[in-house]
GUKE-81831 format. One record per atom (N, C-alpha, C): x, y, z; chain; atom name. Coordinates in steps of 0.1 Angstrom, whole numbers, plus 2048, in hexadecimal, padded with zeros to 3 digits. Last residue first. Layout:
BEGIN
X Y Z A CA
...
***
This chain:
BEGIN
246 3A6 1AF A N
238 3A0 1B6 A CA
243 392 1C1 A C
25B 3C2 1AC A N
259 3B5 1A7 A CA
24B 3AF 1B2 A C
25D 3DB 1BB A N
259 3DA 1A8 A CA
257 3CE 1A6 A C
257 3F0 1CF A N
259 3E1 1CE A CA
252 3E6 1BF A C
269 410 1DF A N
259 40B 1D4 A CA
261 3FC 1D1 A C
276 429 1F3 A N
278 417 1EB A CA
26E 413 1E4 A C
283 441 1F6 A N
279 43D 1FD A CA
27C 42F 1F2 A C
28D 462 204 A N
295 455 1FE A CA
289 44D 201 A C
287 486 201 A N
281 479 204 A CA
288 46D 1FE A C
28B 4A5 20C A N
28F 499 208 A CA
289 48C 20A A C
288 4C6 20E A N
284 4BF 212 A CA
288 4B0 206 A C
29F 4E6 217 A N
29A 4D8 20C A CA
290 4CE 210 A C
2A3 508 218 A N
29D 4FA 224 A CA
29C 4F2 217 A C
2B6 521 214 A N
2AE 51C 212 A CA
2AC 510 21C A C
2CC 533 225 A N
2C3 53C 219 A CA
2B8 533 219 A C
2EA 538 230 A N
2DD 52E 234 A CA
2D2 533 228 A C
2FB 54D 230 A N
2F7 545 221 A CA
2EE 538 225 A C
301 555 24A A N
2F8 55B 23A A CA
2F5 559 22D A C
313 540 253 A N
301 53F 255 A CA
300 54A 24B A C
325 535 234 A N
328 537 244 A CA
316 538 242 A C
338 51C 225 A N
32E 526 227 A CA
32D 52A 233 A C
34E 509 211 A N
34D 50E 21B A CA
34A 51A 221 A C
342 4EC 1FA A N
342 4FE 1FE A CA
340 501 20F A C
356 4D1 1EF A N
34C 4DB 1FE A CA
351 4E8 1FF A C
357 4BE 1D7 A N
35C 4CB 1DC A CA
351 4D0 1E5 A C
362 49A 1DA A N
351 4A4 1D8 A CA
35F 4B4 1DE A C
374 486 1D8 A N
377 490 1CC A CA
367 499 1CD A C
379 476 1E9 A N
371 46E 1E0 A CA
36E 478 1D3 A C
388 485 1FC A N
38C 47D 1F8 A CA
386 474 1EA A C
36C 497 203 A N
378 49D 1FE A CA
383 492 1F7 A C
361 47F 211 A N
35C 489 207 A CA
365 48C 1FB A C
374 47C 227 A N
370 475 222 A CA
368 479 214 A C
374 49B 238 A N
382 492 231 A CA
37C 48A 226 A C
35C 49E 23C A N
35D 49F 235 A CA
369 49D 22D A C
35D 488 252 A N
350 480 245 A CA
356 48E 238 A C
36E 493 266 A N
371 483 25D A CA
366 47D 24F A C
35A 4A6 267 A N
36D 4A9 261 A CA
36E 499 25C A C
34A 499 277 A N
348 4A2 26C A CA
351 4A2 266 A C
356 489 28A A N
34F 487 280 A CA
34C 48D 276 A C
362 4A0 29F A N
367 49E 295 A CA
364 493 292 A C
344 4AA 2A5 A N
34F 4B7 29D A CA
35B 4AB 28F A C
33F 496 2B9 A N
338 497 2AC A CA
33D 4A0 29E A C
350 49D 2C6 A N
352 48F 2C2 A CA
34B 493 2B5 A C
349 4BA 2D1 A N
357 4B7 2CC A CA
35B 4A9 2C2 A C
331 4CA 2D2 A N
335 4BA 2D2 A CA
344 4BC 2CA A C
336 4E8 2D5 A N
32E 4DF 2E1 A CA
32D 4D1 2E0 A C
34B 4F2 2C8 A N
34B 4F0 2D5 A CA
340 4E9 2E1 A C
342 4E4 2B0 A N
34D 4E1 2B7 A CA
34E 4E4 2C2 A C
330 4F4 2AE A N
32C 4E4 2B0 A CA
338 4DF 2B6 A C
338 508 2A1 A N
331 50B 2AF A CA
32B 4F8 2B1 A C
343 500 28C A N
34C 505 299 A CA
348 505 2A3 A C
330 4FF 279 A N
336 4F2 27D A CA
342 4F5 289 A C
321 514 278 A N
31D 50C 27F A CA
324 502 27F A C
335 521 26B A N
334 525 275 A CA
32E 51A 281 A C
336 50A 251 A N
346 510 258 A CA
33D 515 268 A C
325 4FC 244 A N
322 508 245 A CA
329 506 253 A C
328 4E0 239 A N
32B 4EE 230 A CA
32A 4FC 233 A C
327 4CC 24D A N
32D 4CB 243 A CA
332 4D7 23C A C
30E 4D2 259 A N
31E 4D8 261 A CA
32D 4D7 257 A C
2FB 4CE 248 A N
2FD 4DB 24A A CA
30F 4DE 24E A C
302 4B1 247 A N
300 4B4 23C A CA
304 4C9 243 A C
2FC 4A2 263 A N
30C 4A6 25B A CA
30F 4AF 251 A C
2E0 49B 265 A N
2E7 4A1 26F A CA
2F3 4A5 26D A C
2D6 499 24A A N
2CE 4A1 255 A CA
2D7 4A2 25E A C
2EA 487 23B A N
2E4 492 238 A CA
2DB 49D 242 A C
2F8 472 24C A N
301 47B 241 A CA
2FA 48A 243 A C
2DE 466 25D A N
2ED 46D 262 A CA
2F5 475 25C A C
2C9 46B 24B A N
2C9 46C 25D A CA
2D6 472 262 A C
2D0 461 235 A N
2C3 46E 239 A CA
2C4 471 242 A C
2E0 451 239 A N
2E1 455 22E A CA
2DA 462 232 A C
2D8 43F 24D A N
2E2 441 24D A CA
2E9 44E 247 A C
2BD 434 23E A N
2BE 439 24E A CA
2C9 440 24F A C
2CC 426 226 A N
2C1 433 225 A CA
2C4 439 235 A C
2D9 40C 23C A N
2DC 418 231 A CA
2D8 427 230 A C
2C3 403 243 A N
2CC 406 24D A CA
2CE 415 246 A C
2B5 3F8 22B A N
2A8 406 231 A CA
2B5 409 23B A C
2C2 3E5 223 A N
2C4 3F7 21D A CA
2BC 3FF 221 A C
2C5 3D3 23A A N
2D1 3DE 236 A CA
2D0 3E6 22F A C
2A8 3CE 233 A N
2AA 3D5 243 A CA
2BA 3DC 23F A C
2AC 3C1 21A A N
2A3 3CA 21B A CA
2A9 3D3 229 A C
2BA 3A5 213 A N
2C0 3B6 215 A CA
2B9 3BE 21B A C
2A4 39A 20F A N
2A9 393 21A A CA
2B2 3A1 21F A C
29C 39E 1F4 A N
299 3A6 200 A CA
29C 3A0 20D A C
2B9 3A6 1DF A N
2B4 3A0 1E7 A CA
2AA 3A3 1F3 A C
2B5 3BE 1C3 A N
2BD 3BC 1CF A CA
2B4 3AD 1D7 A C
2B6 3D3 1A6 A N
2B3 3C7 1AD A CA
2C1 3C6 1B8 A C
2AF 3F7 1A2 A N
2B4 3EE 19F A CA
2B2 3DE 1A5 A C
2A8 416 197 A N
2A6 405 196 A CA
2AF 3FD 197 A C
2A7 43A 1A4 A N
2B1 431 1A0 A CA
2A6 422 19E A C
2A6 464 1A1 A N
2A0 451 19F A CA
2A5 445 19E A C
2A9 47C 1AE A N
2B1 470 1A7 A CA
2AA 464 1A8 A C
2A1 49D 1A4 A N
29B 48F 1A7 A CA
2AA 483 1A4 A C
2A3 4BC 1B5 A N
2A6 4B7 1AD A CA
2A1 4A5 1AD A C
28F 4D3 1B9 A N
29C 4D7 1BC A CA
2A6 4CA 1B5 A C
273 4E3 1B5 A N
277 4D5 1B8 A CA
283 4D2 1B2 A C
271 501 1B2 A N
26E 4F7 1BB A CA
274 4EC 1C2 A C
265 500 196 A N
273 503 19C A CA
275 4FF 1AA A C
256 4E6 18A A N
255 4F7 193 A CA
261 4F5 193 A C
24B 4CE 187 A N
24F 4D3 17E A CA
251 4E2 181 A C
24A 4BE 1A0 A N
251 4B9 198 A CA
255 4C8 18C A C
236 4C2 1B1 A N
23F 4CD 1AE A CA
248 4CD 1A7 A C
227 4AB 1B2 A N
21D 4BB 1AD A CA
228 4C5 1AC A C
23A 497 1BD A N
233 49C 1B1 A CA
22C 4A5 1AA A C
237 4A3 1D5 A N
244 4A5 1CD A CA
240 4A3 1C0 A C
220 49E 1E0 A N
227 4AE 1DD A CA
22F 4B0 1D6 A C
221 483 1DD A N
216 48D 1D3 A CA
21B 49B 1D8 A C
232 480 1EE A N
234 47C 1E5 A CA
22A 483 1D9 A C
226 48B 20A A N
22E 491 203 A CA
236 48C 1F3 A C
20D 47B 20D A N
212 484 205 A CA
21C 48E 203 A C
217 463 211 A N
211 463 207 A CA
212 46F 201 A C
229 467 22A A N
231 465 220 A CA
227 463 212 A C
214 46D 23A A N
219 477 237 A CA
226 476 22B A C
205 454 23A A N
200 459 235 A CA
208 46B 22F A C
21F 446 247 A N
21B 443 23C A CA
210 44E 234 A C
227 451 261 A N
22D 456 259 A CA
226 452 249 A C
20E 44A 270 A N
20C 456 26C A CA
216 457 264 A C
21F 42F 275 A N
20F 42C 26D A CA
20D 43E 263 A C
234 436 283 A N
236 42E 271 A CA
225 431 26C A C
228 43F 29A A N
22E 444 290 A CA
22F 442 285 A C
21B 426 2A1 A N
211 432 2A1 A CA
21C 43F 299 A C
232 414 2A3 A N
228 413 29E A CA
21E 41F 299 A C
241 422 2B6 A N
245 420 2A8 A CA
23B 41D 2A2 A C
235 426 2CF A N
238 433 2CA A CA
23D 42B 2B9 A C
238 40A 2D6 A N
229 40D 2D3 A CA
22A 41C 2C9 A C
250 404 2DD A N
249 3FF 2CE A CA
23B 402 2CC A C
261 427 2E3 A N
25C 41B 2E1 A CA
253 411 2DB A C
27D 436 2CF A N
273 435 2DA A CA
26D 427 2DA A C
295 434 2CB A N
297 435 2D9 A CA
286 43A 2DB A C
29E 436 2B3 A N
2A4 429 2B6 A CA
29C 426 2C2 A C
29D 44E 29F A N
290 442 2A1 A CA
291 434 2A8 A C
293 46C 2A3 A N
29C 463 2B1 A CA
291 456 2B1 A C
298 488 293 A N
28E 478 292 A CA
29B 46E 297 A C
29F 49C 294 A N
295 49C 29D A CA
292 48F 29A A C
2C3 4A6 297 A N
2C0 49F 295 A CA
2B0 49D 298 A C
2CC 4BC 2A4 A N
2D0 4BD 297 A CA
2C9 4B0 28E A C
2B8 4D4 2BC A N
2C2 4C0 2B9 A CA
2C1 4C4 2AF A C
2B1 4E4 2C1 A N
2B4 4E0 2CA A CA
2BF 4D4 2C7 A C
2B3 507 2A7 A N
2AF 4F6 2AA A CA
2B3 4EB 2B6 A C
2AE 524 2B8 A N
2B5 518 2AC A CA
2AC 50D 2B0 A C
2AD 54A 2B0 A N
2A6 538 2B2 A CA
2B2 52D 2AC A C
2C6 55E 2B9 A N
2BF 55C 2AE A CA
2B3 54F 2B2 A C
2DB 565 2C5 A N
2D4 56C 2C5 A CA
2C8 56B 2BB A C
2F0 553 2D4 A N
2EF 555 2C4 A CA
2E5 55F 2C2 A C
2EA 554 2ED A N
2F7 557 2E8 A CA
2FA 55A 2DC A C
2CA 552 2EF A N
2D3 55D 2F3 A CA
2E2 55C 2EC A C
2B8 53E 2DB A N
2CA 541 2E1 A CA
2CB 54E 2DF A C
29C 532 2E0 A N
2A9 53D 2D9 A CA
2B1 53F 2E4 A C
296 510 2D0 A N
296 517 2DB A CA
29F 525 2D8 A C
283 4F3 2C6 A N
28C 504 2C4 A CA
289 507 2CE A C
276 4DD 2D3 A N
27E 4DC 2C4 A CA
287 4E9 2C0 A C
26A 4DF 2E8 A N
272 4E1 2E9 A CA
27E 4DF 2DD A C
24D 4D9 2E4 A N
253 4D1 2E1 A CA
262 4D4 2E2 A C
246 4F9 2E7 A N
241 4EE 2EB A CA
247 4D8 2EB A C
24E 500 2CB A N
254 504 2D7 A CA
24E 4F8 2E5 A C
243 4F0 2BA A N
24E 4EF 2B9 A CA
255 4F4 2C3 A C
22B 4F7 2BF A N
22C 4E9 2C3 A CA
239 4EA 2C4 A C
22A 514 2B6 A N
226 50C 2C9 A CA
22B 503 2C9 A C
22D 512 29C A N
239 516 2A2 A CA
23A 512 2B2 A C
213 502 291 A N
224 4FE 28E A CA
230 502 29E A C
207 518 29A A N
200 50B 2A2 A CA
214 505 29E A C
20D 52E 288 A N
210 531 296 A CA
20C 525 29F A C
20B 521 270 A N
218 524 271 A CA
215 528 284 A C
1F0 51E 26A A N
1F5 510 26E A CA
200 512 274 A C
1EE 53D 26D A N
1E0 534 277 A CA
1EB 525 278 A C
1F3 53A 24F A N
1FA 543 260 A CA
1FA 540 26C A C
1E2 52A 23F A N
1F1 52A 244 A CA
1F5 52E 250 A C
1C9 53E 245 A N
1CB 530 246 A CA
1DB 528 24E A C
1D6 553 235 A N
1D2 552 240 A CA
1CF 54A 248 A C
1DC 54A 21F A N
1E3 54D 221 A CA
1E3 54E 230 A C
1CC 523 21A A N
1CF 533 219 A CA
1DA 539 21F A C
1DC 505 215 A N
1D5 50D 21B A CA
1D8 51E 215 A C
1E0 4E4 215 A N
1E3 4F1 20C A CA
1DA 4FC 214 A C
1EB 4CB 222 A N
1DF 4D4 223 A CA
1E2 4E0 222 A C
207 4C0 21E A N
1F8 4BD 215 A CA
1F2 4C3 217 A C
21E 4DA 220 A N
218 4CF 220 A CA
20B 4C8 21B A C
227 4F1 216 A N
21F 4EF 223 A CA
219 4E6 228 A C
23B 505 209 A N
236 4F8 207 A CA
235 4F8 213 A C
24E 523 209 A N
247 518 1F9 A CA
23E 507 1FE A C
24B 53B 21C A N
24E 529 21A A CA
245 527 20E A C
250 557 220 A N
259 54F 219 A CA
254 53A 219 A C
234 560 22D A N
239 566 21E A CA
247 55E 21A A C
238 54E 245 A N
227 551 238 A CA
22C 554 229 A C
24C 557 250 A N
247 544 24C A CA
23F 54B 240 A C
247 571 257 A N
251 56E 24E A CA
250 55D 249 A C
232 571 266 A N
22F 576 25D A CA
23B 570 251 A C
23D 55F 27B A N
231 55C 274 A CA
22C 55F 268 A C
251 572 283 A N
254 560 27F A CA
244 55D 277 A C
245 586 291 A N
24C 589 282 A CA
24D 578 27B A C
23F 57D 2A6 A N
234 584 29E A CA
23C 584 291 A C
258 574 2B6 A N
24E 56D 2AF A CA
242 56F 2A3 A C
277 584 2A9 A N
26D 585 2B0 A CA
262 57C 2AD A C
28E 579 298 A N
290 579 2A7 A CA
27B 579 2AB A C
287 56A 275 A N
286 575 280 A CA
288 56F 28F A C
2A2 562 25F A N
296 55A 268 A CA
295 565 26F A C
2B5 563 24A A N
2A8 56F 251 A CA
2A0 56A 25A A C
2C4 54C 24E A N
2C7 558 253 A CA
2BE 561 254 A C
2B8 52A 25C A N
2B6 538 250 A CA
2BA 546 255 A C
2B0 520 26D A N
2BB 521 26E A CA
2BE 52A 262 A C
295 522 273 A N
29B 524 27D A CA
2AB 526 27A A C
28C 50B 260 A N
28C 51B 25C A CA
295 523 263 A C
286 4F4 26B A N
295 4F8 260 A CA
298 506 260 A C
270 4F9 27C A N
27E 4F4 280 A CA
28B 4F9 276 A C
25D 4FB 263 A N
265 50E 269 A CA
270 506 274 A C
263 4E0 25B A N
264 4EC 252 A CA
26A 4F4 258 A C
254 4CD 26E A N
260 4D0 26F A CA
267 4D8 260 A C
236 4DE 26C A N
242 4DD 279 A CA
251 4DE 279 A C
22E 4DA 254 A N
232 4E6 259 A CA
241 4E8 266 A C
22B 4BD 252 A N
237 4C5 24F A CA
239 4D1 24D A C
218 4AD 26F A N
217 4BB 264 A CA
225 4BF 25F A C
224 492 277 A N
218 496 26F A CA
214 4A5 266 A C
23A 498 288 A N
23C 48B 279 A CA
22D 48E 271 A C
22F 4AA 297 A N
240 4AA 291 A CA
23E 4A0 288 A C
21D 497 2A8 A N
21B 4A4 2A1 A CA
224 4AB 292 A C
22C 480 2B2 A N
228 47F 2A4 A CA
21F 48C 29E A C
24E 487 2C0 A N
240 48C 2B9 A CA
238 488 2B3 A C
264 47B 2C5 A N
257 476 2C6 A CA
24B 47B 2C3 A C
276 493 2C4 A N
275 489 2C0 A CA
26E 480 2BD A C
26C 4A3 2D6 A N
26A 4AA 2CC A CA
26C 49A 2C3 A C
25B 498 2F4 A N
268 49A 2EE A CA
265 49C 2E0 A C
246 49A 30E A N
246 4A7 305 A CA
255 4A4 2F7 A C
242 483 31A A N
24E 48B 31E A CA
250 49B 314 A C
231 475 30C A N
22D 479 31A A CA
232 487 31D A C
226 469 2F4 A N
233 471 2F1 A CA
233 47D 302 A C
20F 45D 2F2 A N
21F 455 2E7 A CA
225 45E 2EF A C
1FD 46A 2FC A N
202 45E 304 A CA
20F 457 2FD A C
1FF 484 2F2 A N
1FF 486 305 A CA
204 476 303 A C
1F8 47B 2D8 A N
205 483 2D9 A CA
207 47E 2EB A C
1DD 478 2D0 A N
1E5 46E 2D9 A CA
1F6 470 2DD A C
1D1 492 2CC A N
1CE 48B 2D5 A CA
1D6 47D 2DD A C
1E2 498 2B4 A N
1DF 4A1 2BD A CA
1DA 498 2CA A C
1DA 484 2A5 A N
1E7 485 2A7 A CA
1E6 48C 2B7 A C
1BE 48B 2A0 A N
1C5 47E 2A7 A CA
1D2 47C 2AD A C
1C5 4A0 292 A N
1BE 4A2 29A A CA
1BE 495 2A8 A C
1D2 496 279 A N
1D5 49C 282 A CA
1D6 49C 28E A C
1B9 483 270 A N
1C7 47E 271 A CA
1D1 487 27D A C
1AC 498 269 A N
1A8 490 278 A CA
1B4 48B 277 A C
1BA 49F 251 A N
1B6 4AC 25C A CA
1B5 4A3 265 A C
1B9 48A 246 A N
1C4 48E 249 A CA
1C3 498 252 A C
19E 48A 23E A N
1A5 481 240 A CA
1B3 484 24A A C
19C 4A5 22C A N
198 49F 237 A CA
197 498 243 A C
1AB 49A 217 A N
1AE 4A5 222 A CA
1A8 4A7 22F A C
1A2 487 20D A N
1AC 486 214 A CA
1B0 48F 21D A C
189 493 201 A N
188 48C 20F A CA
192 48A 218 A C
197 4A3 1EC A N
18F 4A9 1F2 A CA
18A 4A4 204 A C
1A3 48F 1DF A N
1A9 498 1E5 A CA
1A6 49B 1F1 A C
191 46A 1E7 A N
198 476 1DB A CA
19B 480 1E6 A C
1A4 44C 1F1 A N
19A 459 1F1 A CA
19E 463 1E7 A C
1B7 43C 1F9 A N
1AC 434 1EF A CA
1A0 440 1EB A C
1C6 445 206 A N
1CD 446 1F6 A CA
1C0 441 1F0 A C
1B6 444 220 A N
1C0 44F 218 A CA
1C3 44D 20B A C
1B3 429 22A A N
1A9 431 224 A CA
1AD 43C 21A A C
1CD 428 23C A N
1C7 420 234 A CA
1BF 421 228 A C
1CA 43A 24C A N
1D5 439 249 A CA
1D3 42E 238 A C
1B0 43B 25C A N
1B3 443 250 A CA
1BE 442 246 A C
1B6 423 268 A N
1AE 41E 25F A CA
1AE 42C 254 A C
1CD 42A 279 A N
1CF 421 273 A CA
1C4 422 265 A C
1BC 43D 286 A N
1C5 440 282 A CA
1CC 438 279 A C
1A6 42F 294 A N
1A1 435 289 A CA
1B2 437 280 A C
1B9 41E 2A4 A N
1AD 417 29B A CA
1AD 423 291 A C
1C0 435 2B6 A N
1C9 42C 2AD A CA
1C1 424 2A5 A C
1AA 439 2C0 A N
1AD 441 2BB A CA
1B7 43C 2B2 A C
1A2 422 2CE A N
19E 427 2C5 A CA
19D 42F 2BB A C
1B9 425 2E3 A N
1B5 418 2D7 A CA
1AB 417 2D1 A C
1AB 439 2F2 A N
1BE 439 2EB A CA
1BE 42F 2E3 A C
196 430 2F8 A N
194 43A 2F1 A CA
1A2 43C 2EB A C
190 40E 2F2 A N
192 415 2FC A CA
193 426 2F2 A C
17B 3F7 2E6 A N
187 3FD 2E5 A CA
183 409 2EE A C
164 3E5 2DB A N
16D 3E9 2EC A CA
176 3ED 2EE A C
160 3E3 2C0 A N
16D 3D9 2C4 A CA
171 3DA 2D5 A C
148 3F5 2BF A N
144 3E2 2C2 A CA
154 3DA 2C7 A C
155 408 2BE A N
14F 403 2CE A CA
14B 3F8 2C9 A C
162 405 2AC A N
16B 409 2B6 A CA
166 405 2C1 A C
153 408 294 A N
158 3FC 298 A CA
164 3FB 2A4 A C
146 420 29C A N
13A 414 29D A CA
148 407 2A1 A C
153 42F 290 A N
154 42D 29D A CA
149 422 2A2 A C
15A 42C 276 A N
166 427 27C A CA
162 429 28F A C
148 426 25F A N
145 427 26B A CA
14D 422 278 A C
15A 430 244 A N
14F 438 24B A CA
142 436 254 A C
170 41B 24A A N
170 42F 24E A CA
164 436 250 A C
16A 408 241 A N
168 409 252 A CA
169 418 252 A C
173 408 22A A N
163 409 22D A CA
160 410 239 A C
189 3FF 224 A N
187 40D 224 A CA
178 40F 224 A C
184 3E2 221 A N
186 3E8 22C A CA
189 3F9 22F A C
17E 3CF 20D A N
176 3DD 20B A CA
176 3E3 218 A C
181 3B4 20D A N
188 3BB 202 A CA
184 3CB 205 A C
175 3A4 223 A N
178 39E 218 A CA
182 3A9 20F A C
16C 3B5 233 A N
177 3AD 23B A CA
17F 3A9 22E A C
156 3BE 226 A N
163 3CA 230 A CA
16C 3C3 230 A C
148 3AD 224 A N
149 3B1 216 A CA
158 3BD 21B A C
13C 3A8 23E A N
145 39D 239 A CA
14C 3A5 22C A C
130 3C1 241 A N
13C 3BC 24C A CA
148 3AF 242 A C
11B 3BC 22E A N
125 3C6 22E A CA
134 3C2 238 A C
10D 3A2 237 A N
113 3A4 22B A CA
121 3B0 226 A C
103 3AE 24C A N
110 3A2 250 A CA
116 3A2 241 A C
0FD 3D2 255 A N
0FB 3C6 24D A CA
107 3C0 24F A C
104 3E0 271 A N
109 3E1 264 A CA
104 3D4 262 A C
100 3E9 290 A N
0F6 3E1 286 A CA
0FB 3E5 27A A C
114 3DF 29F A N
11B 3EC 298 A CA
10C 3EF 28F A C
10D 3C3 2AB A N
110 3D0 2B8 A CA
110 3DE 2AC A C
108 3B4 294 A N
0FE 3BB 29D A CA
104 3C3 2A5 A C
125 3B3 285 A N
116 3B9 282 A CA
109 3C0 287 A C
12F 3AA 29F A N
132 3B1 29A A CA
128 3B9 28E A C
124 38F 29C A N
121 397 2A4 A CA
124 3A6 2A2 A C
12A 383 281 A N
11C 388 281 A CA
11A 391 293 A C
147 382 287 A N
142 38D 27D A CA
131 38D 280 A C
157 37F 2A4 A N
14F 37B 298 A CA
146 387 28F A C
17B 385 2A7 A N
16D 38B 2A8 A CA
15F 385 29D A C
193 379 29D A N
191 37B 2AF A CA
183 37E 2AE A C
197 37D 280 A N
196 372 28A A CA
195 36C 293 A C
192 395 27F A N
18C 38E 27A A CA
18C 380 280 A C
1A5 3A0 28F A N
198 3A6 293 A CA
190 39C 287 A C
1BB 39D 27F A N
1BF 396 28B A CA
1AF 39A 292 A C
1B6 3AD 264 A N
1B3 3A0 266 A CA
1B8 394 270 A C
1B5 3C3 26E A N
1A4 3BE 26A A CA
1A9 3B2 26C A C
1D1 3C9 272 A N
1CA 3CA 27D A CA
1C0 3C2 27C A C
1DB 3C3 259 A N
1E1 3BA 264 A CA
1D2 3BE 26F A C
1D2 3DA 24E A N
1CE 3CE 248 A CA
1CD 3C6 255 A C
1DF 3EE 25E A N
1CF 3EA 25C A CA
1C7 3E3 258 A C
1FA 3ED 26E A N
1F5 3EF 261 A CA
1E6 3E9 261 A C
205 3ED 282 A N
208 3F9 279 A CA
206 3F9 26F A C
1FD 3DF 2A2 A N
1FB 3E0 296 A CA
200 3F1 28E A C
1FE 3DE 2C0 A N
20B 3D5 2BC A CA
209 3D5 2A8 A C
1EB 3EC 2C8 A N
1F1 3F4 2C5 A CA
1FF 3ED 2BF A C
1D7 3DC 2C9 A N
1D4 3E2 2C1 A CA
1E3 3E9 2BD A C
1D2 3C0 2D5 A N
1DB 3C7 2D8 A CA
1DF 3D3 2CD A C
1BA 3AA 2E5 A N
1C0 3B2 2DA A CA
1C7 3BF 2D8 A C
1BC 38E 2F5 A N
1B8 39C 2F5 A CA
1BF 3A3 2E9 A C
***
């Protein structure tokens, strides 16, 4: 039987469905010519897109393994389209999201989102939260997102448009228990310093994750390129070099390490004094990791500005990512 969901990539899928399924039947249940079917299997599987439900009900898929079918097959289809479709593309991309969220992610956890890994609105006004103007009241949070955010992700939108994505953004994020306001602070925060908890879900939630993270890492790389030359785009480091890929899993550890632990979860408490006190009192252990990573810093000769919250001002967004150069 076929186990749709043990796939995270589309090739792999056609061609464990090539094997298992005869093609001339398959022809007849979907009535697609056998020439075409065969001419899909052979080289031209961004085909299936445009009868991705024909081949859902000839495969007997269920409607949650169907929906991961298509999800997979847009994932696929995406770079091979022009703009205009991708967006498109990426709109049901969503919309899928939206629908299988209830079964990846039962317990409502912000970490498991794949809502959260699909629109980077989401986790944006998360950052924002910590911004000193960020507004208390909700009606104002929408207005104030609209007129300060430079970048919205791939589906560019109007102004009005926007506002409409900014108050869907801010439900899920409350809804997902990602912010919450602190009476004590008097302001929203962030619940965890950390939202990508990638040790602890399970292998079906990784799968359906990695797959959505690909089309969302397409584009944010075409964002960053379209912003390459703006003010904007804050700075590039590019690096080549050779390595073993037997290495490979130790430098994807690494990177993990690097973006996960240094920079997303250490990186603020590192420089901004207030919030590194009020950590203190609620992780102590974790308090002193910070002190030990900035000891360590300081000893390697980096100078740390020591800021308080009204100098929260901006949000970054970062990407470390790997490209193969040899065949």
């Amino acid at each position: 039987m076929l186990n749709i969901f043990s796939f995270s990539s589309f090739e792999d899928l056609m061609d464990e469905i090539k094997k298992n399924f005869v093609q001339a039947d398959l022809s007849r249940k979907m009535d697609i010519p056998f020439q075409t079917i065969h001419s899909i299997f052979k080289d031209n599987l961004h085909l299936v897109m445009s009868n991705v439900k024909k081949w859902t009900t000839a495969l007997n898929l269920s409607r949650i393994e169907s929906l991961y079918f298509e999800l997979l097959c847009i994932i696929y289809s995406y770079p091979k389209n022009k703009s205009d479709k991708q967006e498109k593309l990426l709109a049901r991309a969503y919309r899928i999201a939206v629908q299988l969220e209830h079964y990846v992610n039962p317990v409502g956890n912000a970490a498991d989102s794949l809502i959260f890994m699909l629109d980077p609105l989401i986790g944006i006004i998360r950052e924002f939260t910590e911004l000193n103007a960020f507004p208390n009241d909700e009606e104002d949070i929408y207005n104030w997102v609209t007129d300060n955010i430079a970048y919205v992700g791939a589906l560019e939108c109007s102004s009005v448009e926007k506002k409409i994505r900014i108050k869907i953004a801010w439900r899920w994020l409350k809804e997902l228990n990602a912010v919450l306001f602190s009476e004590k602070r008097n302001r929203w925060v962030k619940t965890t310093p950390n939202i990508q908890n990638i040790k602890r879900t399970g292998r079906i939630n990784e799968d359906i994750k990695g797959t959505i993270s690909n089309i969302v890492h397409i584009n944010n790389h075409k964002e960053f390129l379209h912003e390459a030359a703006t003010s904007d785009f804050l700075f590039s480091k590019p690096i080549m070099f050779s390595f073993p890929m037997k290495s490979l899993p130790l430098l994807n550890e690494l990177c993990n390490d690097f973006i996960y632990e240094k920079m997303m979860k250490k990186f603020t408490y590192l420089v901004n004094m207030e919030d590194r006190e009020r950590l203190k009192e609620e992780d102590a252990d974790y308090y002193n990791e910070v002190v030990a990573y900035e000891k360590e810093l300081i000893e390697r000769g980096f100078e740390i500005p020591k800021l308080t919250d009204e100098e929260m001002d901006n949000c970054c967004h970062m990407i470390l990512s790997a490209r193969k150069l040899a065949k």
